[in-house]
N, C-alpha and C positions, 0 to 999 in steps of 0.2 A: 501747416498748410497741406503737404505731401499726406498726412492722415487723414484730413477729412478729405480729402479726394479721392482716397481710397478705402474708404469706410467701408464695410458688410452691409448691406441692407436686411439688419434682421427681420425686419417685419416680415417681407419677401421668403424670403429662407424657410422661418415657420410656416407660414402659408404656404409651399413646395412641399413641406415635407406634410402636413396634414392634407392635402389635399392626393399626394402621392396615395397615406394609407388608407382614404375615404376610398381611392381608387383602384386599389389594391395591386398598383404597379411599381412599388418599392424597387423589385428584383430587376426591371427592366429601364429604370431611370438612368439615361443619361445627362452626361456633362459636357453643356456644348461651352466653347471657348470663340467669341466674335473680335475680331480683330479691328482697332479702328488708328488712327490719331492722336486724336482727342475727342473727347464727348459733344463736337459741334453738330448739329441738325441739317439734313441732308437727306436725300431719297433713300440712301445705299442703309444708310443707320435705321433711316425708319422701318423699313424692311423687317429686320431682323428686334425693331422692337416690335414690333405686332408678331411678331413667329416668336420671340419669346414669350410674349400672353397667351400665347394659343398655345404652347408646350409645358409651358407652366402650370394648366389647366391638366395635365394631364402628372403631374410630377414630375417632368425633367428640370431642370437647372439649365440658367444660361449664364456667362459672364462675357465683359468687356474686357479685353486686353487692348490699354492705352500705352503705346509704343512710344509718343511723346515723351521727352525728359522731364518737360514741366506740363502735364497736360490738363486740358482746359473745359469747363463743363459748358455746353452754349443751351442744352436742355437739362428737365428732372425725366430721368430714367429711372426707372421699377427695379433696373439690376445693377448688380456689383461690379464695379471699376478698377480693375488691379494692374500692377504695373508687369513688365518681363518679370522681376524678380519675382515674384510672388507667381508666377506662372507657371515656373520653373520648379518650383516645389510642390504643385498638384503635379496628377492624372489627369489627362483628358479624354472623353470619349470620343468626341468630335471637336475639329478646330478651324475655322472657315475664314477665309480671306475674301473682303465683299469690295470685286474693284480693283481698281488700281491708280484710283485718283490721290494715292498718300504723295508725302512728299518723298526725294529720292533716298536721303536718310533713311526712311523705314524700310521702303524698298528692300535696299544693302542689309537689312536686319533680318529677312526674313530664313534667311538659312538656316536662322539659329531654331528656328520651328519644327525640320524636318527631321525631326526626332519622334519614336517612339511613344515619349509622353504625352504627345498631343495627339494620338490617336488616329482617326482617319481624318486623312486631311484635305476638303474642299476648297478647291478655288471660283469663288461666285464670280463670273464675266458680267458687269450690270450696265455696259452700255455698247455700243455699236463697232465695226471695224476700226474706225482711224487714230483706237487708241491700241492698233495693234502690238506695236512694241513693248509696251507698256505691259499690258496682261502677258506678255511671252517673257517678260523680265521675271514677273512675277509668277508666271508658271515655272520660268528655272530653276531659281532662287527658292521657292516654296515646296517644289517637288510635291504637288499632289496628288493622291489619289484621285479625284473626282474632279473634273470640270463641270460646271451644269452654267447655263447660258440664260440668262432671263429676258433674251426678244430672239425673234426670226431677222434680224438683221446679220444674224452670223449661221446663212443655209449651212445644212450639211455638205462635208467637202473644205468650206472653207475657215476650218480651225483643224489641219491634217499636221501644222506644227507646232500643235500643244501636246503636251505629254503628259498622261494620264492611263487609269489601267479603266474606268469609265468615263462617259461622257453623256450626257442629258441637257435638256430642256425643261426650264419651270419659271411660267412667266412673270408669276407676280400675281398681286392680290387686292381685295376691298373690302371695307368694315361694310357688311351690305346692311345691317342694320343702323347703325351708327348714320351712313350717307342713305337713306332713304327718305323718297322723293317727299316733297310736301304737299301732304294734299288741294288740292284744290291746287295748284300751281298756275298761272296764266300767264303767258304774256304781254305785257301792257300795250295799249292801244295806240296808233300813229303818233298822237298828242303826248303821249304821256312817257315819263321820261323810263329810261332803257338802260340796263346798268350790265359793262360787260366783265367777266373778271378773270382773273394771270393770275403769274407768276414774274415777280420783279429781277429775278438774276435768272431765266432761262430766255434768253434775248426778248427781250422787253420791246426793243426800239422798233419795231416795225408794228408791233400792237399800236406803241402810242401814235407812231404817226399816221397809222388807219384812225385811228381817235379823231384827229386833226380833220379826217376826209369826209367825217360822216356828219349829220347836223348837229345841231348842240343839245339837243334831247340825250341824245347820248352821253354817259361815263363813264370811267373805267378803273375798277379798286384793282391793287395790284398788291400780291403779300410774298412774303420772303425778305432775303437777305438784298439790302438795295445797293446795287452796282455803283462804284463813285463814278460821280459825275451826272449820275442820271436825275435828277433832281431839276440840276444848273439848265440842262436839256429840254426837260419839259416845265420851268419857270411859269411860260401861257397858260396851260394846261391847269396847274398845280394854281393858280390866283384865280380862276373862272372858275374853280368849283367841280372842273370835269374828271380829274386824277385825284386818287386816294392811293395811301401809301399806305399797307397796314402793317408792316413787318413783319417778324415772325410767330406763325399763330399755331399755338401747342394743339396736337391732335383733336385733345376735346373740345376746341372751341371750331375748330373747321365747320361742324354742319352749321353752326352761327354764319359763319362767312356766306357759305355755299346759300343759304336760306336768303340773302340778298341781291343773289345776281342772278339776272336775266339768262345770260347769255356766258360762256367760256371757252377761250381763244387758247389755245397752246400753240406758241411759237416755236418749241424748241428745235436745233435743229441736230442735238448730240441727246439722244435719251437712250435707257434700258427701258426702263416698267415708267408710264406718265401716272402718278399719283393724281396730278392735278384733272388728269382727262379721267384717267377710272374712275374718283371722285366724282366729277360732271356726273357724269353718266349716269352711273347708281343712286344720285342726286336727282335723277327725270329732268336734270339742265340741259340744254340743247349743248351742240358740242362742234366747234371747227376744230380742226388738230392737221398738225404736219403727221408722217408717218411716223416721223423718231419715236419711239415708244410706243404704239399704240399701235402695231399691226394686228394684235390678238383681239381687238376688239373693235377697232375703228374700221368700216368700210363706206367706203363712201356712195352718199344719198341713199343708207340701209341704216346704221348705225349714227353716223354725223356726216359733216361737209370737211372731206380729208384735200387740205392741200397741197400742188404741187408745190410752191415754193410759197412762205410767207411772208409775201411782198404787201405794202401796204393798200396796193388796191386790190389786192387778191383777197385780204381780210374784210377789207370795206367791204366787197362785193359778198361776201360768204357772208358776213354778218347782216346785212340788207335780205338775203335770201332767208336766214331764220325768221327776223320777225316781220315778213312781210307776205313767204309764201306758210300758209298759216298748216297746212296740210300735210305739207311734206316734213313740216318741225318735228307735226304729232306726230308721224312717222316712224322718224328718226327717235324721237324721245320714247318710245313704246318698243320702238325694235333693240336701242341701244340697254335700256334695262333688261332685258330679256339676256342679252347677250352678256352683259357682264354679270349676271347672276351667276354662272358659271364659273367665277374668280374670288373666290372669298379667300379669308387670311387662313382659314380655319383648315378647308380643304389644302390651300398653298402648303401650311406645315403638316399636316396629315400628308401629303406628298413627298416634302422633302424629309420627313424623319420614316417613311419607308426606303429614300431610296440611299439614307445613311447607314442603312440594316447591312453591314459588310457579306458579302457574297462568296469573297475572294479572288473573284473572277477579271481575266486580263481579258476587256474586249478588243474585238479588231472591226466589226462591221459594225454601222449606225441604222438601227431599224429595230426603234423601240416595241414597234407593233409584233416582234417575235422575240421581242425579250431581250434584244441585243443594244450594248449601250456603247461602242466601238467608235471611231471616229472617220471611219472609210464609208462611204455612202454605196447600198446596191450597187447601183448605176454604172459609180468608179470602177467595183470589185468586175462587175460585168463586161466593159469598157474591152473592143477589140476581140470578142470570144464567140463575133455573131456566128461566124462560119462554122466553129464548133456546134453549138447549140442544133445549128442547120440542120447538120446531118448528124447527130449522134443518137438516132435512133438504134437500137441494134446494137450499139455497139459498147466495147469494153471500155474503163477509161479508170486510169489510176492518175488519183489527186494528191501530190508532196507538198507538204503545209497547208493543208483546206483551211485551217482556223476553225471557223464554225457550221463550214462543210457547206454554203451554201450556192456554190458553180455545181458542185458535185449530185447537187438534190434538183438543181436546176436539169443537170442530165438524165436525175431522174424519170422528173416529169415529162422530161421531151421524148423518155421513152429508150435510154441507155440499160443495157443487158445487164451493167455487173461496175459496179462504182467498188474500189478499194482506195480508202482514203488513209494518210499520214496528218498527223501536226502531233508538235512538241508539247504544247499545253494543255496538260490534263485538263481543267474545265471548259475549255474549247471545244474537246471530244466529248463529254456531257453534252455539251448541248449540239454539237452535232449531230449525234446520236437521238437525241429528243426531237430533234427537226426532220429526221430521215425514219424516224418511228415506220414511216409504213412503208417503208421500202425495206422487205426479207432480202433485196439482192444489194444493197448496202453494208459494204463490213468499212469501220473503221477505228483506228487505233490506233494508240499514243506509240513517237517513234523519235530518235534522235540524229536527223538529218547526214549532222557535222563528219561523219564516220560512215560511209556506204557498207566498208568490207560487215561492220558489227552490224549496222539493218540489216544488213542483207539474211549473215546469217542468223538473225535471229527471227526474221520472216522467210526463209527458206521454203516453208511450207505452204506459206501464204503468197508471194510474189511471183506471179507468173515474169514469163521470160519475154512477153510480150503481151501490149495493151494496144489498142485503136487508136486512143486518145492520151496523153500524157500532158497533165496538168503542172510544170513548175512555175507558180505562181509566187513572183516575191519573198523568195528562196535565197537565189545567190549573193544579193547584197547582205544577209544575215549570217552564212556560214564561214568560216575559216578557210585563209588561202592555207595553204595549195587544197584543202582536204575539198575546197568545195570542186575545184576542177573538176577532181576525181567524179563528184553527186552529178555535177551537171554531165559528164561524159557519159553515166551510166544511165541514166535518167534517159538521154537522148536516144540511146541504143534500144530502148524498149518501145520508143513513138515507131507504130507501124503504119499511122495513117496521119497522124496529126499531132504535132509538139509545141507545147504552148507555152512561152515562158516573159515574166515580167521580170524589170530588175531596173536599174538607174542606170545612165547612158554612161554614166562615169566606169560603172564596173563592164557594161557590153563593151569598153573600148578597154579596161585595164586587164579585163580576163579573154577582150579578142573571142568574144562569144560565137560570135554570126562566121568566124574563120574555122574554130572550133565544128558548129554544127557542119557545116561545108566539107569539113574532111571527112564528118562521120556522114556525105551525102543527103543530106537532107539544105533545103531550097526556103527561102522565105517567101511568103506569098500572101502575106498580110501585115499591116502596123499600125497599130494605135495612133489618130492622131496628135494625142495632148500623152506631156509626162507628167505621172502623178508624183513629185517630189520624191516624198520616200519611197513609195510603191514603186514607181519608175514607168516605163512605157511596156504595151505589149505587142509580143512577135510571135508570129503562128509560123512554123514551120512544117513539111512535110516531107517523105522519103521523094527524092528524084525520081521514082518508075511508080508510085501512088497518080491515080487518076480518078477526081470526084468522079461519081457516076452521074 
């Protein structure tokens, strides 16, 4: 039994490697490693089997690791199924964790991952906040390199305790050929009967009881795995002919389904990526949908009819507005394909196999649009520095710890004389560097905090004895007692006009910070209102005899 469950798919395999040397990318073929269970059907699985067809097309390998002792097949998969052991005796180039809906068992297994052999290691986030424990068990336990996030239900800011050296966004995807609309599509007439269609295990029961609301022209096919009990529930329904149950329906048979409904209601109220609503859409089906899932494509009365909660006469009502205000459908069905043309599977993994391309790089800020894939958002980094920014026109300003130097480029802009920046991490100074490219009066350089007497004298030439402005910014909670005393006491000595420092309130009270600045006269005169966790709160201090102008 245990062997053909864990067969090779040779067919597969050949076809990888001829297709690798049709494509002459032998040399750059990876070997991705997908984490699951067992082999049951699911959003999270499908995922990754449509990003294996689209990687496979190109010569990389993907496999299944079933973490199950007895694990179970609930579809036919294209790839290979093997268990830890067998895991353990490859390489991997890549090894992703999709989720955190395993049961706790796997969970507790996943330590044995953050080894070496599994190469760079992804943890896929595929559904909303409230399973925050959950993914943070599984970011502890799995120690990855990469988070990537597949909805906007989790802003920037708020995943700041996950740990990772990046962090990204990549929503999901649609077979746009596969789900393409049918021509001639219509809606049938007042008379004529109206067919709407779900998902039976993503809360069903307010679909069916809008069912109940609406005339009896109306019905509703429902597929997937069927909730117990839900049958016994809608008994009525199920005898009159209005409810169809279709169970589980393999990829390729979906545009079959999709090709017989009117209409498509998502209920869910816990989604990552809605398959069922991106389907709709690229389908030219008209579309209600909760937001769970669908903020990347769903807007409401542009795309479909987005509701606020899905109550059963919230649905009635939505679904009366499709086929009856006849204008605003075509709208939404015109505008919604346009929109989801943008999300194909093809692009999706063309995406996530650039942003597996190791870099090396430990981010700290979140702002992809300049390359940075960190998990502190501007805004945060910016957060209490307005008075700085105000007035640092003119003037000098040395930044301890910049990271990717972007407070420091901000004083550039605003028109600062002379920025000398520190941080620890060599590619942090790359790219701070790359960002500060047109500022000549920008110098910055890798430096080892922990030790003032050694920076110091090893920038002796470089460190003036005083600056305008003195950046320590989320500093002191990372250095060594007693030695950081020492950084922050020297550090302070050099603010001439303005001293600026984040940290955790735990350390302002255990290193007696703000008594500290006091003796070396200097005054507080501003504070962040919100603490950032690990970042901490910020405090702007100034000499006693400084006087804004």
């Amino acid at each position: 039994m245990r062997a053909s469950i864990f067969q090779t798919f040779d067919r597969l395999l050949r076809k990888n490697k001829r297709q690798a040397g049709e494509n002459g990318k032998t040399s750059d073929r990876k070997r991705f490693l997908i984490l699951c269970y067992d082999l049951q059907i699911n959003g999270g699985l499908l995922r990754f089997e449509r990003f294996g067809r689209e990687i496979s097309k190109l010569g990389h390998q993907m496999t299944y690791l079933c973490m199950s002792a007895r694990p179970r097949r609930g579809f036919a998969s294209d790839f290979e199924a093997i268990s830890i052991r067998e895991a353990l005796k490859r390489s991997w180039d890549v090894t992703m964790v999709p989720g955190a809906g395993f049961p706790d068992e796997m969970i507790k297994k996943l330590n044995r991952l953050a080894d070496d052999r599994f190469g760079l290691r992804v943890q896929h986030v595929l559904n909303d906040p409230s399973l925050l424990d959950r993914f943070l068990d599984v970011n502890q336990r799995f120690q990855p390199h990469m988070v990537i996030f597949n909805n906007r239900h989790w802003p920037p800011g708020s995943f700041t305790h996950f740990m990772a050296k990046k962090f990204a966004f990549l929503e999901g995807g649609v077979d746009l050929a596969r789900f393409a609309p049918v021509p001639q599509r219509k809606l049938p007439g007042p008379s004529e009967r109206k067919v709407i269609g779900g998902l039976a295990h993503k809360n069903p029961l307010p679909l069916v009881n809008a069912l109940r609301l609406l005339p009896k022209e109306y019905d509703l096919h429902l597929f997937g795995r069927l909730p117990d009990g839900l049958e016994q529930q809608c008994s009525d329904l199920l005898s009159q002919g209005r409810l169809k149950f279709y169970g589980l329906i393999q990829d390729r048979d979906l545009p079959g389904f999709y090709a017989g409904i009117d209409c498509v209601v998502h209920t869910a109220v816990i989604a990552g990526w809605a398959n069922l609503a991106a389907e709709a859409m690229a389908c030219g089906i008209p579309l209600v949908c909760t937001r769970n899932g669908t903020l990347a494509f769903a807007e409401h009365l542009e795309t479909a009819l987005v509701l606020d909660e899905p109550t059963p006469e919230a649905i009635r009502d939505a679904v009366n507005t499709i086929f009856f205000d006849r204008a605003l459908t075509a709208r939404l069905v015109e505008n919604g394909r346009r929109r989801i043309n943008g999300y194909s599977w093809e692009k999706y993994a063309q995406e996530l196999l650039e942003l597996c391309n190791r870099d090396g790089n430990y981010y700290y800020t979140f702002a992809p649009e300049l390359g940075l894939h960190g998990k502190w958002p501007i805004s945060e980094r910016f957060e209490g520095l307005d008075i700085i920014f105000q007035d640092c026109a003119g003037m000098t300003v040395l930044d301890l710890g910049t990271a990717e130097g972007l407070i420091s480029l901000e004083c550039l802009k605003r028109g600062a004389l002379q920025t000398h920046s520190f941080e620890l991490d060599p590619s942090r100074i790359e790219v701070a560097k790359r960002l500060c490219t047109q500022f000549p009066n920008a110098h910055i350089a890798q430096a080892d905090l922990s030790d003032w007497s050694q920076f110091s004298l090893r920038y002796r030439d470089l460190l003036w004895d005083t600056y305008d402005i003195v950046l320590y910014l989320g500093i002191q909670h990372h250095l060594p007692r007693p030695q950081r005393l020492t950084t922050l006491r020297e550090a302070a000595l050099r603010a001439r006009k303005y001293f600026a420092i984040r940290t955790t309130d735990e350390v302002y009270e255990e290193d007696a910070i703000d008594r500290v600045l006091a003796d070396h006269g200097l005054v507080q005169v501003s504070m962040s209102p919100d603490n950032y966790g690990f970042a901490g709160r910020c405090k702007i201090f100034t000499p006693k005899d400084f006087q804004k102008p």
